[in-house]
C-alpha positions as CSV (number, residue, x, y, z in Angstrom):
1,X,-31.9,93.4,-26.6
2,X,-28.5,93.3,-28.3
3,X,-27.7,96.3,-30.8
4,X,-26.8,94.2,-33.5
5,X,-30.0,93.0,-33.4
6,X,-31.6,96.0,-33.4
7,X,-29.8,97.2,-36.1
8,X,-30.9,93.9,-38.1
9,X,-34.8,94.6,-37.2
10,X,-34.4,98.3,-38.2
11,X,-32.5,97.9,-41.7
12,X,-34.5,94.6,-42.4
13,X,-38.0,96.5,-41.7
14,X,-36.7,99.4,-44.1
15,X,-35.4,96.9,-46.7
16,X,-39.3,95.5,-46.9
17,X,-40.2,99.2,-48.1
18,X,-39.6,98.4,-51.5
19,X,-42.4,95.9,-51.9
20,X,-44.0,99.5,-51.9
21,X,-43.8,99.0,-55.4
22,X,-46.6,97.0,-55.3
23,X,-49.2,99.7,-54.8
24,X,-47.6,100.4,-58.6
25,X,-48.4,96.8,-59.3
26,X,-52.1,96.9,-58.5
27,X,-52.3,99.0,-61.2
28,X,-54.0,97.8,-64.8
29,X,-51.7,97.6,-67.6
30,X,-53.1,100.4,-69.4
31,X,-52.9,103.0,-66.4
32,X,-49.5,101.8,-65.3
33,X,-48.2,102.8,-69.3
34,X,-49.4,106.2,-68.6
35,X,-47.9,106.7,-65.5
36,X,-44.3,105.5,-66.5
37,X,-43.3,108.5,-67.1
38,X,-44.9,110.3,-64.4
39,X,-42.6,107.8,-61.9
40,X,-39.6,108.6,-63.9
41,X,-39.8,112.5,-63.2
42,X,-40.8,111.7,-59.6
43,X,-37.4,109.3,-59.6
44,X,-35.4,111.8,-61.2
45,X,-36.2,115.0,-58.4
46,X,-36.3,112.6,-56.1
47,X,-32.8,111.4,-56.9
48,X,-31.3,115.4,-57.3
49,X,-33.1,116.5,-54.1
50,X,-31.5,113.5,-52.7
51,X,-28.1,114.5,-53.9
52,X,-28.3,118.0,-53.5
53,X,-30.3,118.4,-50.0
54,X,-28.9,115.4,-48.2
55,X,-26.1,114.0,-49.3
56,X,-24.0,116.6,-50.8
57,X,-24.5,118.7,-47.4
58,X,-24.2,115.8,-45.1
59,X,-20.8,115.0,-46.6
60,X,-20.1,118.6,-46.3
61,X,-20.7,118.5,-42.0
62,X,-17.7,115.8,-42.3
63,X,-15.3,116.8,-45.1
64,X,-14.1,120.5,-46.9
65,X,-15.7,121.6,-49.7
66,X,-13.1,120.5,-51.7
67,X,-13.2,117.2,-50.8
68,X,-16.7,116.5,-51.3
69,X,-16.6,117.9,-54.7
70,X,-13.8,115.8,-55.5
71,X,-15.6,112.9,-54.5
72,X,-18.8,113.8,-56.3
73,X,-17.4,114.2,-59.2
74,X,-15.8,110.7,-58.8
75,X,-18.6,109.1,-58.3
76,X,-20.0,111.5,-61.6
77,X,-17.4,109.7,-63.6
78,X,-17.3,106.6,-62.4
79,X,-21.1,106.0,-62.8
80,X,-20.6,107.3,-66.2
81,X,-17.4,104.4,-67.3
82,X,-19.8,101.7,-65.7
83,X,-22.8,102.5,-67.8
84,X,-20.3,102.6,-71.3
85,X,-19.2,99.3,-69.9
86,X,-22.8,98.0,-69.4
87,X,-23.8,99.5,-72.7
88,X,-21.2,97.8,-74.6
89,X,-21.8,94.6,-72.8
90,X,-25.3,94.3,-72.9
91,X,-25.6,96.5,-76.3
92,X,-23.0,96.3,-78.4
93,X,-24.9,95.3,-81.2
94,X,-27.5,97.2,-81.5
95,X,-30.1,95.2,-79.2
96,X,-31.3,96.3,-76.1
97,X,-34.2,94.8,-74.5
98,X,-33.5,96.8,-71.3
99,X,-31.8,100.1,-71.1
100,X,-28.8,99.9,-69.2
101,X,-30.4,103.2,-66.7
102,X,-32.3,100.8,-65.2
103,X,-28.9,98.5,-63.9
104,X,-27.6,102.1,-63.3
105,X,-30.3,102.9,-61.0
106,X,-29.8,99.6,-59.6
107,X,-26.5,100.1,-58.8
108,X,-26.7,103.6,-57.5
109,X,-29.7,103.0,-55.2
110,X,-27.7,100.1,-53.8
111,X,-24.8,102.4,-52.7
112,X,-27.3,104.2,-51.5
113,X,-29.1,101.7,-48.9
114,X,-25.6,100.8,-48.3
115,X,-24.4,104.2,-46.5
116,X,-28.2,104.3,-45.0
117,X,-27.6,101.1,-43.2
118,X,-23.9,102.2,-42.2
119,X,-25.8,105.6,-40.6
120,X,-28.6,103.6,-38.9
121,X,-25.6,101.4,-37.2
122,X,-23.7,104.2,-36.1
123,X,-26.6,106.0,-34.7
124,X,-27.9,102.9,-32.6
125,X,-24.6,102.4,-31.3
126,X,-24.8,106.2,-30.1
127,X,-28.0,105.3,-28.3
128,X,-31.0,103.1,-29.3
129,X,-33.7,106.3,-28.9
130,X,-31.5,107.9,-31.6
131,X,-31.4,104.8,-33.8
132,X,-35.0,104.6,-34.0
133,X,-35.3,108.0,-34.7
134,X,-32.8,108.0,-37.5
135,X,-34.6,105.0,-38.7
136,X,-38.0,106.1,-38.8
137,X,-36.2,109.3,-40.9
138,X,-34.9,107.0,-43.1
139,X,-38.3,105.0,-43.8
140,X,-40.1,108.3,-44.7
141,X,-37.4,109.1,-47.1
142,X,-37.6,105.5,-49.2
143,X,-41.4,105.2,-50.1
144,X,-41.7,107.7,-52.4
145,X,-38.1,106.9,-53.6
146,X,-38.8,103.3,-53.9
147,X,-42.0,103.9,-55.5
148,X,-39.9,106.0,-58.3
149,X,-37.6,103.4,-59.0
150,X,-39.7,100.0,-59.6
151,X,-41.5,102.8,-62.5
152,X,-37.8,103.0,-63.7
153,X,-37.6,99.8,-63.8
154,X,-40.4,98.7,-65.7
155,X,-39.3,101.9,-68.0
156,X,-36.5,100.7,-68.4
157,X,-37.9,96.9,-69.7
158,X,-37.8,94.2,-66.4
159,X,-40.8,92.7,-66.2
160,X,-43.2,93.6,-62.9
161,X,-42.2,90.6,-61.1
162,X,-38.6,90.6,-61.7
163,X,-38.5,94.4,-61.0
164,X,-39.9,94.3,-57.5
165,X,-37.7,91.1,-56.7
166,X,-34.9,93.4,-57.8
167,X,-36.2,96.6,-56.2
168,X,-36.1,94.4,-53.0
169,X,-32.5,92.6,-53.4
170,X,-30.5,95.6,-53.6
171,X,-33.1,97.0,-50.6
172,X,-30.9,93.9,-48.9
173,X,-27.7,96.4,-49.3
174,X,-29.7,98.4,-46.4
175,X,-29.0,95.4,-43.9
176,X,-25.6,94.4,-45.2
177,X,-24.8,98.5,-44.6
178,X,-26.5,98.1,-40.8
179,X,-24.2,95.1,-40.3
180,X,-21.1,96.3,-41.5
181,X,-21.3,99.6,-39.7
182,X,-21.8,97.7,-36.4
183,X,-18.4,95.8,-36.8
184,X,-16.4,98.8,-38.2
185,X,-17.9,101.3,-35.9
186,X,-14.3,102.8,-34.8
187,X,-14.1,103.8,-38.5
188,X,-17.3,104.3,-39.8
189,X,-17.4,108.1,-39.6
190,X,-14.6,108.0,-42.1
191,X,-16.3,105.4,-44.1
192,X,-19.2,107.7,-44.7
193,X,-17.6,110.6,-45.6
194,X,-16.2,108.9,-48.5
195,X,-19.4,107.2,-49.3
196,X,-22.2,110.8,-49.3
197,X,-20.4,112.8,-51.7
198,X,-20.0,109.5,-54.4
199,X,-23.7,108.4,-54.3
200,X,-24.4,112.2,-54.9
201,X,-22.1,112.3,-58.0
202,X,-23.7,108.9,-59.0
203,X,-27.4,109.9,-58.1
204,X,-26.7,113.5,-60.2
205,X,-25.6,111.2,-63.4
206,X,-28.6,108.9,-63.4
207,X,-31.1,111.7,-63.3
208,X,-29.5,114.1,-65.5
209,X,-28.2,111.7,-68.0
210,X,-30.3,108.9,-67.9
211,X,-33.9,109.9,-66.4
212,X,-34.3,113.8,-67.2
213,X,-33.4,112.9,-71.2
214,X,-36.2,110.2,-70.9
215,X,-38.8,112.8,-69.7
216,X,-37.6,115.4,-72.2
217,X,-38.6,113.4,-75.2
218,X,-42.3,114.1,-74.6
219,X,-43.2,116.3,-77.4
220,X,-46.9,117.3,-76.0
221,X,-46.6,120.8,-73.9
222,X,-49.1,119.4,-71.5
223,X,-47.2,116.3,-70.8
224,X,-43.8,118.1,-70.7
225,X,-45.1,120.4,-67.8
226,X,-47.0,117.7,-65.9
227,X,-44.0,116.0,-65.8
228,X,-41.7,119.1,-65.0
229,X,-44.2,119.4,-62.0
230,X,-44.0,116.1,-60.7
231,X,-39.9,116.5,-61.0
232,X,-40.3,119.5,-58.9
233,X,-42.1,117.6,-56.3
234,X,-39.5,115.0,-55.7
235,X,-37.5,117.8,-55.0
236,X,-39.8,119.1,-52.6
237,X,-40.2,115.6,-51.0
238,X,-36.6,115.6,-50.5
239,X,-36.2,119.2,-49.5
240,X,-39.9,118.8,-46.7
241,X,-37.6,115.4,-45.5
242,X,-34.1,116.8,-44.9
243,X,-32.4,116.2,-41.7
């Protein structure tokens, strides 16, 4: 069986994760509104465990300090001009049916599945025992991940429908990563070692910017440490799943 098509099965099969959203879907209307917010915290550790724990040390192994730090806070800034452009676009006067956080998270989980699909290639074309394994590792880290973000994005104001069909798109980036990295394998180590320390930077503004602030606004003390808790645990997630 060609690697190429390997890589395909693998990246396609993790792509289908985010129709793991749906277990959020089976939910009544009333429940799911209580749990919004739950989601949100669970997105935003996940996302700062993800940065943190993974990619921040990841892009370490390949790069100096320096480097990465440089790069992370590119992809800080940069994440930041796109959401004042999407905020003016979409906002400028004074309406916003849906916050632009939820095109950020979009966007950032998008990179994301990206540089996972560019790892998955390069580790099949190492050897196919080391592919699967690095895709199976990959698999465990999406569901609770892709679970966060379709609450996001119903927090944020898509619909259920269009959220999951847009969960699942940028999933697609997974596969478009897988191919890519198969046809610039010679320079994909480089690639990647741009690519770690940005989606960290990117990943650290959504939460802490966008998501945290959300989760913050609960007045009730109750509320306010439920939620802290279940930020914590996406951080633990993240930190129980590192490499």
């Amino acid at each position: 069986m060609g690697t190429l098509f390997l890589i395909f099965i693998a990246t396609f099969a993790i792509s289908l994760l985010a129709f793991s959203g749906m277990l959020v879907l089976a939910l009544r209307e009333k429940l799911l509104n209580k749990i919004l917010l739950v989601l949100v915290a669970l997105s935003a550790g996940a996302l700062m465990g993800g940065a943190f724990l993974h990619l921040i040390p990841e892009g370490a192994e390949k790069m100096e300090i320096f480097q990465v730090s440089l790069f992370v806070l590119l992809g800080f800034v940069l994440f930041f001009l796109i959401e004042k452009i999407m905020h003016w676009r979409h906002c400028h006067k004074g309406k916003c049916t849906i916050h632009t956080f939820g095109y950020m998270n979009l966007f950032g989980d998008a990179i994301h599945n990206f540089i996972d699909g560019l790892i998955i290639a390069a580790s099949f074309i190492t050897s196919i025992p080391l592919g699967l394994a690095t895709s199976l590792a990959v698999a465990i880290h999406e569901i609770p991940q892709e679970i966060g973000d379709f609450g996001v994005l119903i927090y944020s104001g898509f619909k259920k429908f269009r959220a999951l069909f847009l969960n699942f798109t940028v999933a697609l980036t997974v596969v478009f990563g897988g191919i890519a990295g198969f046809f610039l394998s010679k320079s994909i180590s480089g690639l990647v070692s741009f690519l770690l320390p940005f989606a960290a930077g990117g990943f650290i503004y959504i939460a802490a910017t966008d998501l945290i602030p959300e989760i913050r606004k609960e007045k009730s003390l109750r509320k306010s440490l439920l939620y802290f808790s279940i930020f914590i645990l996406g951080l633990l997630i993240m930190y129980l799943l590192r490499g």
